[in-house]
C-alpha positions as CSV (number, residue, x, y, z in Angstrom):
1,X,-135.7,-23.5,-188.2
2,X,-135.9,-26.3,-190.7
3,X,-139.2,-27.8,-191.3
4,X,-140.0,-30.7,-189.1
5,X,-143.5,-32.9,-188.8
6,X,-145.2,-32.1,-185.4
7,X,-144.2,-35.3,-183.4
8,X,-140.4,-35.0,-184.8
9,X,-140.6,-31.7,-183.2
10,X,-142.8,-32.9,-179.9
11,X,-140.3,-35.5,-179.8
12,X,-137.3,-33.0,-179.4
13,X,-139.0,-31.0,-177.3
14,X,-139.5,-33.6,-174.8
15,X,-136.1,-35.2,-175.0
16,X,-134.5,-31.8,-174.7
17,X,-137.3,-31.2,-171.4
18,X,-136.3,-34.1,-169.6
19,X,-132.8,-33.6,-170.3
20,X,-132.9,-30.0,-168.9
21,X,-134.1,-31.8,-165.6
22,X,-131.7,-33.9,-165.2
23,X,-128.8,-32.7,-162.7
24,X,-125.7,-34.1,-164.1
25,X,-123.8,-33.7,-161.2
26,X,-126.1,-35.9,-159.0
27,X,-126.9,-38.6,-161.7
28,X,-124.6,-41.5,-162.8
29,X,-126.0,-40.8,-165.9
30,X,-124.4,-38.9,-168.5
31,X,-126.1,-40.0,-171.7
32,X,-129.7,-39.5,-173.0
33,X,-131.3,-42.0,-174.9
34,X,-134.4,-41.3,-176.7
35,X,-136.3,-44.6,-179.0
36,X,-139.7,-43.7,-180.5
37,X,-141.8,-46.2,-181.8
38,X,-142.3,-46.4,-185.7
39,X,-145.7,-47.9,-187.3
40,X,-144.1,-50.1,-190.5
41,X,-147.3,-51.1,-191.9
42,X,-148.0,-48.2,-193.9
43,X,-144.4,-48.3,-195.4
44,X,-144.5,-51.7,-195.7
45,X,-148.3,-51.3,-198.0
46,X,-146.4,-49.1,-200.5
47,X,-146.5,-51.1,-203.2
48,X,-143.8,-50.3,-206.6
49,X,-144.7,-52.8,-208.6
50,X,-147.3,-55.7,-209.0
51,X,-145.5,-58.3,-207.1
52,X,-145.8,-56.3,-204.0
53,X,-149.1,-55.7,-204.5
54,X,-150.4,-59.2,-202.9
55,X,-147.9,-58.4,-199.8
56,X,-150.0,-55.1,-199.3
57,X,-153.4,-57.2,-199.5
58,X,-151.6,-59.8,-197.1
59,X,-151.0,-57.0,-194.3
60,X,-154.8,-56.2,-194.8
61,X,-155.8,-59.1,-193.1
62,X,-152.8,-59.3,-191.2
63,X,-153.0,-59.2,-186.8
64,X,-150.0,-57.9,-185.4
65,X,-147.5,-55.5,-185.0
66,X,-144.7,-54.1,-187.6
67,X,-142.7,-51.9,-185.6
68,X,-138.7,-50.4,-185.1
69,X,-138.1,-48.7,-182.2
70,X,-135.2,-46.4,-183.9
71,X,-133.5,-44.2,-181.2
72,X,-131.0,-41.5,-180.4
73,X,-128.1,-40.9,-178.2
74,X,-126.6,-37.4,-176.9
75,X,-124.6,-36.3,-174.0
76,X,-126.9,-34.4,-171.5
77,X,-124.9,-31.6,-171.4
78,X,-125.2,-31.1,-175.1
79,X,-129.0,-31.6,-175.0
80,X,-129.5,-29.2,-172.4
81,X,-126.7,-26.7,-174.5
82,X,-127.9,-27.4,-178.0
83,X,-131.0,-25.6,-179.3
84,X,-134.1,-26.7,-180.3
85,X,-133.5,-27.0,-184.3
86,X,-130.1,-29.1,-183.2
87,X,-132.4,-31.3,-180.8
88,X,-135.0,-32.0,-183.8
89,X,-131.9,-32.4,-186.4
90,X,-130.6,-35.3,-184.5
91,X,-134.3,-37.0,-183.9
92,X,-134.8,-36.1,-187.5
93,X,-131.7,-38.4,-188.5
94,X,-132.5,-41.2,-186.6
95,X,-136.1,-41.6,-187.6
96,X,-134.9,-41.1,-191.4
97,X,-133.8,-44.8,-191.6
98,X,-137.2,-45.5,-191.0
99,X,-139.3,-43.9,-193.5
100,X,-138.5,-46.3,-196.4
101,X,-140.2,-50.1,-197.4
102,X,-136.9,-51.9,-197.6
103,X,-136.2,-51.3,-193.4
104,X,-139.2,-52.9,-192.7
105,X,-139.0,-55.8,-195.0
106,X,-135.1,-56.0,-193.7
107,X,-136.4,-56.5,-189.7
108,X,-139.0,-58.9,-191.1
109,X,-136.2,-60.8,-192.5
110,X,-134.3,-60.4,-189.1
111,X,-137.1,-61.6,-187.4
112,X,-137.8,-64.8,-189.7
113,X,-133.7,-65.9,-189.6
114,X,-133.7,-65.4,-185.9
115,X,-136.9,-67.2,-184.8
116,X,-136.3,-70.4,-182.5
């Protein structure tokens, strides 16, 4: 087994748990969706260079939230077939987009375009 942090693996194990207790045959669901909440404001307080460093002091005194809710999608049946390792793999992949400065700053971007 490859080495995962704790709540990557905690993570699988529930998604893989719940999936195990769904009966397929009795549910009009066939998908399993899993989204797990991300805290940006650590990634988002790296700081490279010295131009970022005022945007780390900024989010000091910042109130609110900086979050992505990055999620997964797999077929019950394969969650319920798949081992453990496969089930951390996939949760693995879909919280990598998340570990880096650049997503953050992207949804703040998002966020500013889109505001009414």
């Amino acid at each position: 087994m490859k080495s995962y942090q704790r709540s990557k693996l905690f993570s699988a194990f529930i998604w893989k748990t719940i999936a195990c207790g769904i009966n397929v045959e009795t549910s009009s669901f066939k998908n399993f969706r899993l989204g797990i909440v991300v805290d940006g404001r650590t990634r988002l307080m790296m700081s490279s260079n010295v131009d970022d460093d005022s945007r780390g002091k900024s989010l000091k005194v910042y109130f609110g939230n900086v979050l992505s809710i990055p999620f997964g999608e797999e077929k019950i049946a394969e969650l319920k077939a798949k081992s453990l390792d496969w089930v951390a793999n996939v949760v693995h992949e879909f919280l990598d987009i998340t570990k880096t400065q650049e997503h953050f700053l992207g949804l703040i971007d998002w966020v500013e375009a889109h505001r009414p």
